[in-house]
N, C-alpha and C positions, 0 to 999 in steps of 0.2 A: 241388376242381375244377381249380385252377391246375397241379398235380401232375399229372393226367389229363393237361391238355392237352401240356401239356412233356415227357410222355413222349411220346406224338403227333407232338408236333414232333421228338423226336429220332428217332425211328422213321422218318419220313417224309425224316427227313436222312440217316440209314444208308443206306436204298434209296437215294435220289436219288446217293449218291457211290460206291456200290457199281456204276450202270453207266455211270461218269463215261468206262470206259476204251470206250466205243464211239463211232463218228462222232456230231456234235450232231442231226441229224435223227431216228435210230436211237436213241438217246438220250432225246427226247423220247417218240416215241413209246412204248417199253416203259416210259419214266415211268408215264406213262399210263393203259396196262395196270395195275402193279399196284393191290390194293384198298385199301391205305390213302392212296393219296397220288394216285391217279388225273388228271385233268387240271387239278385244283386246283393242285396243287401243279405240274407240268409244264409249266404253262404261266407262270407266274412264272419257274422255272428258264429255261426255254427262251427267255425274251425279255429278262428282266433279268442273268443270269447270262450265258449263252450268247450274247448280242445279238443274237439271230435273229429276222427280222421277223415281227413281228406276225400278218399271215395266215398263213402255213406252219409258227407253233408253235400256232396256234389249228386248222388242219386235221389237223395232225399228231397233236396231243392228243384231237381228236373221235376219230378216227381209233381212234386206240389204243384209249381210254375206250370205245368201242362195240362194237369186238372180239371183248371176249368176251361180251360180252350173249346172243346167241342160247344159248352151251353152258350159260349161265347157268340160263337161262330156261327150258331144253329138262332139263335136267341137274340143275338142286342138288335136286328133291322126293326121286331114285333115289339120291343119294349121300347124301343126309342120310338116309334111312330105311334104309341099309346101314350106315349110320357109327353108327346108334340101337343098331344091334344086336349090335355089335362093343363088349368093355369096355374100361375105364381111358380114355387121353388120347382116342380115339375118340369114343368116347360121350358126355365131357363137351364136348368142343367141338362135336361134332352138338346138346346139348341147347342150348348158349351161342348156337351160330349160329341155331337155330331160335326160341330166346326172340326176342334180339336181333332179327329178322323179321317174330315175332309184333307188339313192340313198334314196329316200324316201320310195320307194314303197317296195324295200328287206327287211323293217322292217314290213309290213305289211303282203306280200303275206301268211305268213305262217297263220294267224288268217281271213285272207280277211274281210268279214263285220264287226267283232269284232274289229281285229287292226285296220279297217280304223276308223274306229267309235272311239276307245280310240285316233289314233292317232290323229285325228280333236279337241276330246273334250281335249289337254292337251295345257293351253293357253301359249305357249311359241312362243315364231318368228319360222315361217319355219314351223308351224304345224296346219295351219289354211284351209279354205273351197278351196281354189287354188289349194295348192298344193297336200290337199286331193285326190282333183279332179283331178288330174293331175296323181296320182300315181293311181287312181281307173283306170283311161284310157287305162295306161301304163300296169296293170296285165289283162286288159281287163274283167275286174270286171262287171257282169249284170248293165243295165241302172239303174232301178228299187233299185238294193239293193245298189248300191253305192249312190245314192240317198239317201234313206232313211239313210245310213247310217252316209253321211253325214251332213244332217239333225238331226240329232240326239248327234251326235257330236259337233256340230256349239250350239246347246241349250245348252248341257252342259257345254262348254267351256263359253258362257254366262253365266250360272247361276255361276260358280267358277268364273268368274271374277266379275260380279255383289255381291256375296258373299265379295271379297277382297275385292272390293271400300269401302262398306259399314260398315266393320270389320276394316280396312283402319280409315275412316273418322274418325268412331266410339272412334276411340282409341286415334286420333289426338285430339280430343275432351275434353276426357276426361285426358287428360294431361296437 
């Protein structure tokens, strides 16, 4: 389990310094965007690294993180049952990404807008605007409220990690 995560964390470290070379706003926000580090991670970067205040790496991170949600939403049932049907590295990461979904979205289906909504806004790996998106696809959850729901989700998961940075820093501080 520890090994899992540590890879994680380095993965999430490679992106994060791979687009070190662009302005700090630009920065955050494709943090962001990508799906394993999305605004968990970016917004740490962007306020304890980068020193950037608080509201505009927490806008900037919503921002990004909600992005790509609609092509998400709208997109991954037609590229996953193209990718099924295609063999080798295709197919297995179409069956991986689709498990992975499957198992997401069983903790959902029973609350639908609710559970996606808490399950987006709880900032842990594995529970961010992706794969929200992904398990709203997979119950075949309305455009509109997975949406919103995600959206709503993605802010709170912001605001509780902008809350730790700064509760974080705060403490370091005063120590």
């Amino acid at each position: 389990m520890t090994i899992h995560y540590e890879r994680r964390f380095l993965v999430a470290h490679t992106i994060i310094q791979f687009f070190s070379f662009l302005p700090n706003w630009l920065e955050v926000f494709v943090i962001a965007f990508v799906p394993v580090v999305e605004l968990r991670g970016a917004i740490p970067w962007g306020t304890l690294m980068l020193h950037m205040p608080y509201l505009n790496v927490f806008l900037l991170a919503w921002l990004g993180s909600i992005l790509p949600a609609p092509f998400i939403l709208k997109f991954i049932p037609a590229v996953l049952t193209w990718m099924r049907t295609k063999k080798g590295v295709l197919k297995r990461l179409a069956e991986w990404i689709h498990t992975r979904g499957i198992n997401k979205s069983q903790q959902i289906t029973k609350y639908k807008f609710w559970g996606l909504m808490i399950f987006v806004a709880i900032p842990l790996p594995g529970t961010g605007v992706w794969t929200g998106c992904l398990a709203a696809s997979l119950i075949e959850m309305d455009f509109k409220r997975g949406m919103l729901s995600v959206v709503l989700g993605s802010a709170i998961a912001g605001v509780i990690v902008t809350l730790l940075c700064a509760f974080g820093l705060m403490a370091v501080s005063a120590s």
